[in-house]
C-alpha positions as CSV (number, residue, x, y, z in Angstrom):
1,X,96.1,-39.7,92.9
2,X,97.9,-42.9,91.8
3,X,100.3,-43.3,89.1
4,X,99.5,-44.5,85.8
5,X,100.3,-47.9,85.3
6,X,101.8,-49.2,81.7
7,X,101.1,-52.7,80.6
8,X,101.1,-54.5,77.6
9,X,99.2,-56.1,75.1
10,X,98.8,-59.8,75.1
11,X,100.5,-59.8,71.4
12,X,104.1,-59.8,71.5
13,X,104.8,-57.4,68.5
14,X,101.9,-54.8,70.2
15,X,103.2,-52.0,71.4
16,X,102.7,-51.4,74.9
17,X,99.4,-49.1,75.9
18,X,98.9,-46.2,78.6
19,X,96.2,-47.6,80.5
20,X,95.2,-45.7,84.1
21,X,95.8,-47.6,87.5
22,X,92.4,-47.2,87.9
23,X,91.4,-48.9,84.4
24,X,94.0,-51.3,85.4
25,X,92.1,-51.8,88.8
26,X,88.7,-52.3,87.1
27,X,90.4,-55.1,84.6
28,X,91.4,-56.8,87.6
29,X,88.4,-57.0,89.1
30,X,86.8,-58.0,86.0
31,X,88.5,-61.5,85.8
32,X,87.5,-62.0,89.3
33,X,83.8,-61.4,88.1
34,X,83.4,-62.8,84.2
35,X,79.9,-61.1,84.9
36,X,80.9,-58.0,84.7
37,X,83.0,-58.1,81.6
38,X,81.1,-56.2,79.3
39,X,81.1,-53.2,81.9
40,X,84.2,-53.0,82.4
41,X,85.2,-53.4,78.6
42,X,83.1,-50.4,77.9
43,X,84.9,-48.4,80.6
44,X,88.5,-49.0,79.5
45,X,87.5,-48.3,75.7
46,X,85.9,-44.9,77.3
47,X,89.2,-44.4,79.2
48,X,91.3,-44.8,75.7
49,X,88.9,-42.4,74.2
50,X,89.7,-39.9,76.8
51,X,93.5,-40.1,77.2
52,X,94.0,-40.1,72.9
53,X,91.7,-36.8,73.3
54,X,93.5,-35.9,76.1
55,X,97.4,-36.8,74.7
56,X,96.8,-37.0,71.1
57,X,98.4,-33.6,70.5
58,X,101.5,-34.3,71.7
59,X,101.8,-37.5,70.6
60,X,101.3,-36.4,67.3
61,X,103.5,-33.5,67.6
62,X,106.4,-34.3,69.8
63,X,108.3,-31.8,71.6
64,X,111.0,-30.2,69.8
65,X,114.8,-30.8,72.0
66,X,115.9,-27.7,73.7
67,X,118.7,-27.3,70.9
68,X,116.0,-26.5,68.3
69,X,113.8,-24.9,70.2
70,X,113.8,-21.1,68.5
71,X,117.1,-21.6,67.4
72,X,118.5,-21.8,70.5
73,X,117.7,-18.4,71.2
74,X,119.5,-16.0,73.8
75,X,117.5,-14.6,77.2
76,X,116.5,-11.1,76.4
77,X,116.4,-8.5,78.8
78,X,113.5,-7.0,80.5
79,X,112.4,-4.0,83.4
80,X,112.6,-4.7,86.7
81,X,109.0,-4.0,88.2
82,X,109.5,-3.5,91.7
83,X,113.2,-2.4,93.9
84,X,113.4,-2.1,97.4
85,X,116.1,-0.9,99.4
86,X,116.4,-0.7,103.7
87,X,117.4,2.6,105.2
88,X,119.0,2.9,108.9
89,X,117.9,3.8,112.3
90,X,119.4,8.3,111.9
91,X,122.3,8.6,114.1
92,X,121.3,9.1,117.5
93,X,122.5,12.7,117.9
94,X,120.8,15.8,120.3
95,X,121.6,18.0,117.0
96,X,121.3,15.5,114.4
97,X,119.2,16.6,111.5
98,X,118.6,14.0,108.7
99,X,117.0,13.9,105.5
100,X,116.3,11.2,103.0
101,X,116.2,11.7,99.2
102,X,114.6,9.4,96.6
103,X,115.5,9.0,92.8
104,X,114.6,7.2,89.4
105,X,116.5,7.8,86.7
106,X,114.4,8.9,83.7
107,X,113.4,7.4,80.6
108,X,114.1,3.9,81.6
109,X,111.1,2.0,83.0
110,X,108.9,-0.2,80.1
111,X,106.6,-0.8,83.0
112,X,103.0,1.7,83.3
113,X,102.5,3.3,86.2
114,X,104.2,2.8,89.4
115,X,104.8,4.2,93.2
116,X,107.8,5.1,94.6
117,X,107.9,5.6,99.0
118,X,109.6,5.3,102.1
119,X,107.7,4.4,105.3
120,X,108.7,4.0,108.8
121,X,109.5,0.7,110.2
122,X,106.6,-0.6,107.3
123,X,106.1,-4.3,107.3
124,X,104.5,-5.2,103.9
125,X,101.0,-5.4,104.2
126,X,98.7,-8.1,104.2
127,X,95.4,-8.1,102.4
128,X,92.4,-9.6,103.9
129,X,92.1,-13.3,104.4
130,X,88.3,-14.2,103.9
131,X,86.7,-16.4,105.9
132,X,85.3,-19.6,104.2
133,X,81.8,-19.4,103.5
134,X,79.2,-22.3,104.4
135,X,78.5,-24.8,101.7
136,X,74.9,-24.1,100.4
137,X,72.0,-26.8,100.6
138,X,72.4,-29.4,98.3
139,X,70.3,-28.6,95.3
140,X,69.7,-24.6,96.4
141,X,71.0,-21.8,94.1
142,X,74.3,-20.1,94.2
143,X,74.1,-17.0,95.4
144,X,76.2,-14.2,93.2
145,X,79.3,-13.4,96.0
146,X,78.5,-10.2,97.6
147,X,80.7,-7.0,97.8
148,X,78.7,-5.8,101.0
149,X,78.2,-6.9,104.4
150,X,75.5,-8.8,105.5
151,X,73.0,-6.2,106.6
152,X,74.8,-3.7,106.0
153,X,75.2,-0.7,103.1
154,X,78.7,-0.2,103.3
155,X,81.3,-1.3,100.7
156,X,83.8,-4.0,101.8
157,X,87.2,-3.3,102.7
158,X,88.9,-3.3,99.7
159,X,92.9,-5.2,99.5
160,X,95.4,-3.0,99.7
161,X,97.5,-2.5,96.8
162,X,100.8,-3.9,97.3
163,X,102.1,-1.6,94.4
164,X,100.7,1.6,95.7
165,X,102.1,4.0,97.9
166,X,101.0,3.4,101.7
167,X,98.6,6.3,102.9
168,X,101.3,7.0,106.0
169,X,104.2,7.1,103.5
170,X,107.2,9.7,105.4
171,X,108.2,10.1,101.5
172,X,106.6,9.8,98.4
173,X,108.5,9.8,94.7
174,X,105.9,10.5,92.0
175,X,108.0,10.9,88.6
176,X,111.5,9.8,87.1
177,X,114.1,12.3,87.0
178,X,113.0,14.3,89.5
179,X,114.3,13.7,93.2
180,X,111.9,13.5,96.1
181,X,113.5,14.9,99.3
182,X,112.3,15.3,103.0
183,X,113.1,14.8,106.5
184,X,113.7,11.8,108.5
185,X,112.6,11.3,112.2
186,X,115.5,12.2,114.7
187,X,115.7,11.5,118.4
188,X,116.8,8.1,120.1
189,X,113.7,6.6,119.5
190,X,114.3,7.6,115.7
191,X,113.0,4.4,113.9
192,X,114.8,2.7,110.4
193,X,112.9,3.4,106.9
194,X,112.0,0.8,104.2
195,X,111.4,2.1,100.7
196,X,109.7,0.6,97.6
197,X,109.4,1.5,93.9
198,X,107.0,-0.3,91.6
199,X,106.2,-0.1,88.0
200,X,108.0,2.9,86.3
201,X,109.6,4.0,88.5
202,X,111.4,0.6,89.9
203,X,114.3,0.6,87.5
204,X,117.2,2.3,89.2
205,X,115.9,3.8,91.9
206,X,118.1,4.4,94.8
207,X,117.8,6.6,98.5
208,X,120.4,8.5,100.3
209,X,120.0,9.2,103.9
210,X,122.0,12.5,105.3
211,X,122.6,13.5,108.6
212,X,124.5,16.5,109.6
213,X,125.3,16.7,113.6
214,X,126.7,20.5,114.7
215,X,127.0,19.3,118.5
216,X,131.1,19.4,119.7
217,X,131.4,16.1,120.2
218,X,130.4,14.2,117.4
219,X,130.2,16.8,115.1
220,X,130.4,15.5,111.2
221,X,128.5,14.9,108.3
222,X,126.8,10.4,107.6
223,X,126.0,9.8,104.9
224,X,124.9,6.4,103.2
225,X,123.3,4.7,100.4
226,X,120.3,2.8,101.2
227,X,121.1,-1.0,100.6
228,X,118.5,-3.8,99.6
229,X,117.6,-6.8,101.9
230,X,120.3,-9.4,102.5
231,X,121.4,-12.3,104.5
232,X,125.0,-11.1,104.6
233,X,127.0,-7.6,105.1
234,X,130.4,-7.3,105.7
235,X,132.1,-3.7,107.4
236,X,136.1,-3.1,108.2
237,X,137.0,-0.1,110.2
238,X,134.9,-0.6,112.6
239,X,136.3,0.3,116.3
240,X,135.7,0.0,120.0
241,X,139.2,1.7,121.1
242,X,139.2,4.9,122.0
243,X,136.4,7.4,121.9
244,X,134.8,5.4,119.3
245,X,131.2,5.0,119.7
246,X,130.1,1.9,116.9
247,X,126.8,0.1,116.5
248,X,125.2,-1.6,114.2
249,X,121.8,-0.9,112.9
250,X,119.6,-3.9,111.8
251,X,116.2,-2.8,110.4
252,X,113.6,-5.1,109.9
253,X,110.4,-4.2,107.1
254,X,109.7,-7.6,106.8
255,X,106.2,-9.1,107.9
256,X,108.1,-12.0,110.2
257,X,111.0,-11.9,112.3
258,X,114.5,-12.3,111.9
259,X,117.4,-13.6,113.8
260,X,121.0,-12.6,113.3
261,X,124.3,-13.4,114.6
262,X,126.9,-10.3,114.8
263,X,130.5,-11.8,114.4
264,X,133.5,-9.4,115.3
265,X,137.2,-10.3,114.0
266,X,140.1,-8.0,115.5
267,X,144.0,-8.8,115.4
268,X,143.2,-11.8,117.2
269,X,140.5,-13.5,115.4
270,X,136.9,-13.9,115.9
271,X,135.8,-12.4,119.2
272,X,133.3,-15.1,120.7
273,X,130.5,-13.5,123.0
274,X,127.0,-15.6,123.2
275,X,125.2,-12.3,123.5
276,X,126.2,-11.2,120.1
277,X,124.4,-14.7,118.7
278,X,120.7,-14.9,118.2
279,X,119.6,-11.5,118.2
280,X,115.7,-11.4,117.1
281,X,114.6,-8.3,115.5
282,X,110.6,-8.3,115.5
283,X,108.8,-7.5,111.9
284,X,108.5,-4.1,110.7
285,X,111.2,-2.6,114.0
286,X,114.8,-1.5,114.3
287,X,117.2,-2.2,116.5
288,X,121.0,-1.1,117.8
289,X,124.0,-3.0,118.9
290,X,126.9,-1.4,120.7
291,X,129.8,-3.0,119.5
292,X,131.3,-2.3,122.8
293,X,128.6,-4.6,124.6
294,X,129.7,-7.5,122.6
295,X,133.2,-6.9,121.5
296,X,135.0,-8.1,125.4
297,X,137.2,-5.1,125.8
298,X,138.5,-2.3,124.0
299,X,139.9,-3.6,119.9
300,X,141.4,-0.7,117.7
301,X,140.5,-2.2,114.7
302,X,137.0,-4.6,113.6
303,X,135.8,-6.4,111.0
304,X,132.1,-6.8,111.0
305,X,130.4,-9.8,109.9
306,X,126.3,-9.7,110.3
307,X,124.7,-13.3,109.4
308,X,120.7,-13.3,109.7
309,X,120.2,-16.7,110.1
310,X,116.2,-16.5,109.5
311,X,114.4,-14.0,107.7
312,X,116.1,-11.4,105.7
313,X,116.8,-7.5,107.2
314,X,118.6,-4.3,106.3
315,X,121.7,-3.9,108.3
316,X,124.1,-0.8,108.2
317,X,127.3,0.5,110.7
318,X,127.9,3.8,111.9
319,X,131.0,4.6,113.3
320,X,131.9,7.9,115.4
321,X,134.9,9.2,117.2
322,X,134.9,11.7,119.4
323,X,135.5,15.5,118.2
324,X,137.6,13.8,114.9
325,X,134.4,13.0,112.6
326,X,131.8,10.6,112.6
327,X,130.1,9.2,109.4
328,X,128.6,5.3,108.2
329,X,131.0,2.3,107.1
330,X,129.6,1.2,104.1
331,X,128.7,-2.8,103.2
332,X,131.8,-4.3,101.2
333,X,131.6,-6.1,98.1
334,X,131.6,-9.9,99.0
335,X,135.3,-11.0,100.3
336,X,137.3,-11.2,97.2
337,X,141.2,-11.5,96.2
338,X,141.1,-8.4,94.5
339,X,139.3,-5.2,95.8
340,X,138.7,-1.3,95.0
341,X,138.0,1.1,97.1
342,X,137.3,4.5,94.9
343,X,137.1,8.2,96.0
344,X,140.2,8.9,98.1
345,X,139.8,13.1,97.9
346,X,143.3,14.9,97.3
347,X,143.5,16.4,100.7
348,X,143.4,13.2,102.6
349,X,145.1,14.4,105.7
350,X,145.2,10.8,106.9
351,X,144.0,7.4,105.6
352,X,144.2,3.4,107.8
353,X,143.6,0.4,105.9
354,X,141.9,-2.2,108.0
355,X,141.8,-6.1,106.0
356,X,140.2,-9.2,107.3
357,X,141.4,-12.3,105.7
358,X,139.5,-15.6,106.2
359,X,140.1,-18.8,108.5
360,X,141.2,-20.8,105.5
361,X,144.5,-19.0,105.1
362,X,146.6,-15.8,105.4
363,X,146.6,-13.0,102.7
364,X,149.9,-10.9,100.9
365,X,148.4,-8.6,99.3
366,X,150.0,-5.2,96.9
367,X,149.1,-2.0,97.6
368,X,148.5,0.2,94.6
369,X,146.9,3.7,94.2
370,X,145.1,4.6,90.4
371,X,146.5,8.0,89.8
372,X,145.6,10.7,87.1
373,X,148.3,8.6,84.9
374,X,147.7,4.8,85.7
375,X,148.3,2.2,88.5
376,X,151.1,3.0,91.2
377,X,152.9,1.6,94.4
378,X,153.0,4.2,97.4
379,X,156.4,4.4,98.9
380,X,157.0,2.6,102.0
381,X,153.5,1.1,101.6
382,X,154.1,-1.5,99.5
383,X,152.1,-4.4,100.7
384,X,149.9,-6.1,103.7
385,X,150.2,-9.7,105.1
386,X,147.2,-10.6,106.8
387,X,146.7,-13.9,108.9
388,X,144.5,-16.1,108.6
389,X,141.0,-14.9,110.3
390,X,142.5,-12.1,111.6
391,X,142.2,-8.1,111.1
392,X,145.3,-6.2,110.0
393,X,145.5,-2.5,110.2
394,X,148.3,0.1,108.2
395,X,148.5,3.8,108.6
396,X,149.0,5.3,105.2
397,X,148.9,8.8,105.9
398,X,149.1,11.3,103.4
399,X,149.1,9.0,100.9
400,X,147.1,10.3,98.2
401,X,150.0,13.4,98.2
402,X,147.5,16.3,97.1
403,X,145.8,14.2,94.0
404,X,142.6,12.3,94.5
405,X,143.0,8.5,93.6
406,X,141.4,5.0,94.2
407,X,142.9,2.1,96.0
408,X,143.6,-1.3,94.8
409,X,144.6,-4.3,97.0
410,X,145.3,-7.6,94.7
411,X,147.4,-10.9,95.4
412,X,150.9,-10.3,95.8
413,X,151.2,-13.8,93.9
414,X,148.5,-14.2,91.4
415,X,148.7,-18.4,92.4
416,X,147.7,-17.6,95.8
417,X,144.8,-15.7,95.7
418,X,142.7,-15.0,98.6
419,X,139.3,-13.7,99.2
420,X,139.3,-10.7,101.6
421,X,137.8,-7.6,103.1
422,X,139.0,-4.1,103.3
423,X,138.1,-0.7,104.7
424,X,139.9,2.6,104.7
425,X,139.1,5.2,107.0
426,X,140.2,8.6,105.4
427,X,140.0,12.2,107.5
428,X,139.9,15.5,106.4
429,X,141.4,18.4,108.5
430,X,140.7,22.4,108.6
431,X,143.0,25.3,108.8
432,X,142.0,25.4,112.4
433,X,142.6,21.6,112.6
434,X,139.2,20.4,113.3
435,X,138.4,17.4,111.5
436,X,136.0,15.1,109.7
437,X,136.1,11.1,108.8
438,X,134.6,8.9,106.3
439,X,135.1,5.5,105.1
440,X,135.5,3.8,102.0
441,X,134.8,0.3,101.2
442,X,135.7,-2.5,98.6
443,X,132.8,-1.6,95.6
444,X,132.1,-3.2,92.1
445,X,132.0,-1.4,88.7
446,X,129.2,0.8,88.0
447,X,128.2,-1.6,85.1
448,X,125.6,-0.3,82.6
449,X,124.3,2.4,85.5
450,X,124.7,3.8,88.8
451,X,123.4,6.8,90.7
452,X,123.5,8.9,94.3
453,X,120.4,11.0,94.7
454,X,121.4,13.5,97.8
455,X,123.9,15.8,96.3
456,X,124.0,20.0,96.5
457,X,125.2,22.9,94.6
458,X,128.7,23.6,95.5
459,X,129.4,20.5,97.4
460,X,129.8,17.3,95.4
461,X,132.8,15.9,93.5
462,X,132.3,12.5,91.6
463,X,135.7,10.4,92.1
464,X,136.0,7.9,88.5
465,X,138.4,5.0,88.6
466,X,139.3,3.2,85.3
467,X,140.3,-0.5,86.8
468,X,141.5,-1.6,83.3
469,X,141.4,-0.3,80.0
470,X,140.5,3.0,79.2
471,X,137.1,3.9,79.6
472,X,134.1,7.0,78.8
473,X,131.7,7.7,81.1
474,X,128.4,9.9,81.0
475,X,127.7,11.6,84.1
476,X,124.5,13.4,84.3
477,X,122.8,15.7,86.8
478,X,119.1,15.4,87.2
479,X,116.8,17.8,87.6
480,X,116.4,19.6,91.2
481,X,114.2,19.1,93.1
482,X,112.2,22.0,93.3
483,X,113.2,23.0,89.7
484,X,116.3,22.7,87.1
485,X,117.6,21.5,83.8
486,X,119.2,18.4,83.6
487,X,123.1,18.5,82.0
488,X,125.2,16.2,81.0
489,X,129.1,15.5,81.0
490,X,131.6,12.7,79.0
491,X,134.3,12.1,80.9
492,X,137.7,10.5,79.5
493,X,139.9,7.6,81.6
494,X,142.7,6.7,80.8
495,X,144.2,2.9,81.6
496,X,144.1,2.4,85.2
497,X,143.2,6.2,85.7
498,X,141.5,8.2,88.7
499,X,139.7,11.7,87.6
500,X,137.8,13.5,89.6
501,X,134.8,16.0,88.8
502,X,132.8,18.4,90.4
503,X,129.1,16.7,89.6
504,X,127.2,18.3,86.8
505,X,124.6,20.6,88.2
506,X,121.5,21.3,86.0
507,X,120.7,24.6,85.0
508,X,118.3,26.8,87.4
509,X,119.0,24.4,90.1
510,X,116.5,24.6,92.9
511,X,116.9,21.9,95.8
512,X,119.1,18.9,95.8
513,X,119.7,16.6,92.7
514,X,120.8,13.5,91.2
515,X,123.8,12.5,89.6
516,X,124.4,9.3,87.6
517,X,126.9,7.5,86.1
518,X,126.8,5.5,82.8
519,X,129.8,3.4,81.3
520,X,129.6,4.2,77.2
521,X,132.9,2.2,76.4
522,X,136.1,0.5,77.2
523,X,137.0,-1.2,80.9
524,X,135.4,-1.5,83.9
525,X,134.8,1.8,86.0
526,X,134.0,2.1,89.8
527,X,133.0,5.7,91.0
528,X,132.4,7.4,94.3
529,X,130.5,11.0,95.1
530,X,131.9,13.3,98.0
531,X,129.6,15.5,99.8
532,X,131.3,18.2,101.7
533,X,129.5,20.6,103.5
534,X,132.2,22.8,106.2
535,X,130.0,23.6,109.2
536,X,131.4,25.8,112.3
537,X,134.8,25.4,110.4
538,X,134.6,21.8,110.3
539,X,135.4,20.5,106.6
540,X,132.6,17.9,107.2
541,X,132.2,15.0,104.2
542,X,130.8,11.9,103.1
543,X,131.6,9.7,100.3
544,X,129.7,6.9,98.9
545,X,130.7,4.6,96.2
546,X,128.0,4.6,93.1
547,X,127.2,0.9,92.5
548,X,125.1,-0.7,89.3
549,X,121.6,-0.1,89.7
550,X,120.4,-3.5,88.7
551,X,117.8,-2.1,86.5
552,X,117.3,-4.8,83.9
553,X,117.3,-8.7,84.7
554,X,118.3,-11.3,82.2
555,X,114.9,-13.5,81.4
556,X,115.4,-17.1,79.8
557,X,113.6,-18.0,76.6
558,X,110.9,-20.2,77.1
559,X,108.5,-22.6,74.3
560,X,105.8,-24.2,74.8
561,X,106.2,-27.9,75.5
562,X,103.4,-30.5,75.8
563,X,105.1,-33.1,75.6
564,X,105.6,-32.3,79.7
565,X,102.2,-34.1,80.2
566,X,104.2,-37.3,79.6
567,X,107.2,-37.0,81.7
């Protein structure tokens, strides 16, 4: 289509008129041929007609500026309709045994209806493309379109439902406030998990994947929560010293492929190895990495840096050493000056900070634990100077001296901040000194919202940091899920504060519940849940950091403008 043409009138005090190129065309050719001048008179004045039908409204009522529009009004706040989250390949185990438990906080979703599922390696599906029909003989009649095939009685296939649950779903959630619980596939061939909630259920729902492994070596409890689709994740802690055994899992649900680049950083900088570049992981598969295939030798202490280049994927790293505990390293926050790592437990036997600081420049950074009472520096662990694109490592120790606490690590001159990344690998011992890891990672505030879903009667403790003013929380524990009375606690923090709880468990409780965590006042709060379940005299444990849900979305206001049409 051409563009219209203005031109003017022959007076000099007319305003100009909107006259089509076309119009425009057919007055040019109308000097050329005097003959036809009556025509094409009658066609421009038919054209005019048109366009003031066509543009009269908003000439006649033009649009209002932005700064008027409804007062200027704020967005308002709606539902999300539809969350998805990316579950690992199980840890590859003899004696692994892993379960997955899905959750929707109650009361919450303005949307009807609604699925909530996890499938195996599920690629989204695709409905049906038809095939374009023949054009009928000019002048025929148009056939009504058919819902059966041609010579045949049987219904077509209908689309699939893109908000319904698949019918070879491996979980399905069916209602708010009640977890959904069930076992994942185990083996070496064991494949990654995507899940899905739509409608009602879509607003703050969350998985946890479990797996306990009683074998000798490698015994421990992993635990994660599943993590949405990305194009970035960042782990520190990672290892390939030792008897560590690390890999990364990349899981793709996606309907194309994607290709990702696996970038290692250890006390020397970035590791370079061509075989960690490029990697292609088909739609809807999973697929491992040994970090020791692409990390040139043995390095005591990683940072992890996975960059899909094309395509977008799940990506998560576990990390297990030997007979001393096994467990995942959680995705950090984005590299930042400041970060908090919540849910040290009081009988930290032994805690290592690994920090990565970027190529642009080094980092000094405090050290500072949140006790019951406030902020604190831990003797003879002041501080960390990290160079620049390097990995820097501290062993802590006891540090947390028999009182659970969070950890903060800020600029050590507030004119020099520098964006990092930080991990802290904590272990637990037994009276028969047999031991259990886990790691902790940098983590946000809760925000409005955040919950866990795998937790079990006896065994979890819900670590709450106050990062700034004082704060009150609500922590609740949902229904069971096989049966149970929800209950809810308010918790006090004071300025800077770390209190620890054992999580609410509802009354009657049959099965493993939920527990979330709502900010009702003051400062920013980030929270993490321990899971401790002692096996064969291990003291086996998790922790995960509760993040905001991301239930609600921020939606612009929006008027009607019709004045568009001529722009």
């Amino acid at each position: 289509m051409k563009k219209p043409a203005f031109r003017k009138k022959s007076d000099a005090g007319a305003e100009p008129s909107f006259v089509p190129a076309a119009a425009a065309e057919s007055a040019g050719a109308a000097e050329k041929a005097p003959g036809r001048a009556g025509k094409t008179t009658q066609s421009l004045l038919a054209a005019a007609v048109v366009l003031a039908a066509v543009f009269g409204i908003a000439e006649a009522r033009p649009p209002a500026s932005p700064a008027k529009a409804d007062g200027g009004a704020a967005p308002s706040t709606a539902q999300v309709e539809r969350t998805a989250a990316v579950c690992p390949q199980p840890f590859q185990s003899l004696t692994g045994s892993t379960t997955l438990t899905a959750y929707t906080p109650p009361g919450t979703g303005s949307a009807p209806g609604g699925a909530g599922w996890i499938s195996e390696q599920a690629a989204p599906a695709i409905p049906p493309t038809a095939a374009p029909s023949a054009p009928a003989p000019s002048g025929s009649p148009t056939a009504a379109p058919s819902t059966t095939p041609s010579g045949s009685g049987a219904p077509a296939t209908p689309v699939p439902d893109k908000n319904a649950a698949p019918a070879d779903a491996k979980l399905t959630l069916t209602k708010p406030g009640t977890p959904a619980t069930g076992p994942a596939s185990n083996g070496d061939a064991a494949p990654g998990t995507g899940a899905v909630a739509t409608g009602a259920l879509a607003p703050g729902f969350t998985v946890t994947q479990t797996t306990v492994v009683t074998e000798q070596r490698g015994m421990g409890l992993s635990g994660l929560t599943c993590t949405p689709e990305s194009t970035s994740f960042w782990f520190a802690g990672a290892s390939t010293a030792g008897d560590r055994v690390d890999y990364v899992s990349l899981v793709n649900p996606e309907s194309s492929a994607a290709v990702v680049d696996i970038k290692l950083y250890g006390d020397k900088g970035l590791i370079d190895n061509d075989a960690a570049n490029g990697i292609t992981v088909a739609p809807g598969s999973s697929q491992s990495v040994l970090l020791s295939t692409i990390s040139k030798g043995a390095v005591t202490d990683l940072a992890v840096h996975v960059v899909v280049r094309s395509g977008r994927l799940g990506a998560a790293l576990h990390a297990a050493d030997g007979a001393k505990g096994a467990d995942w390293i959680p995705a950090s926050t984005e590299p930042a000056p400041t970060q908090v790592l919540p849910g040290l437990p009081a009988d930290t036997a032994s805690a290592r900070l690994v920090v990565w600081a970027p190529p642009e420049d080094d980092a000094d950074l405090k050290i500072q634990l949140s006790g019951k009472n406030g902020w604190f520096t831990p003797a003879g662990n002041e501080s960390i100077h990290v160079k620049a694109g390097m990995v820097a490592a501290v062993d802590l120790g006891k540090v947390t001296r028999d009182e659970v606490a969070g950890l903060r690590l800020s600029p050590s001159d507030d004119k020099h901040p520098t964006p990092v990344v930080a991990g802290l690998r904590v272990d637990r011992v037994g009276g028969n000194g047999k031991s259990d890891a886990a790691w902790l990672t940098g983590s946000g505030p809760v925000g409005a919202r955040a919950t866990v879903a795998d937790n079990r009667a006896g065994a979890s403790t819900v670590f709450l940091t106050s990062t700034g003013d004082a704060a009150t929380v609500k922590v609740t524990g949902s229904a069971g899920s096989g049966g149970g009375t929800p209950v809810t606690k308010e918790v006090q923090l004071p300025a800077g504060g770390t209190v620890a709880i054992p999580a609410p468990e509802p009354a009657g409780l049959n099965g493993v519940f939920a527990v979330t965590v709502e900010t009702e006042s003051g400062g920013p709060v980030v929270a993490a849940r321990m899971l401790a379940v002692p096996t064969k005299d291990v003291p086996m444990f998790t922790v995960q950091a509760l993040r905001d849900d991301h239930s609600t979305v921020q939606v612009p206001q929006a008027t009607q403008d019709p004045g568009v049409v001529l722009r």
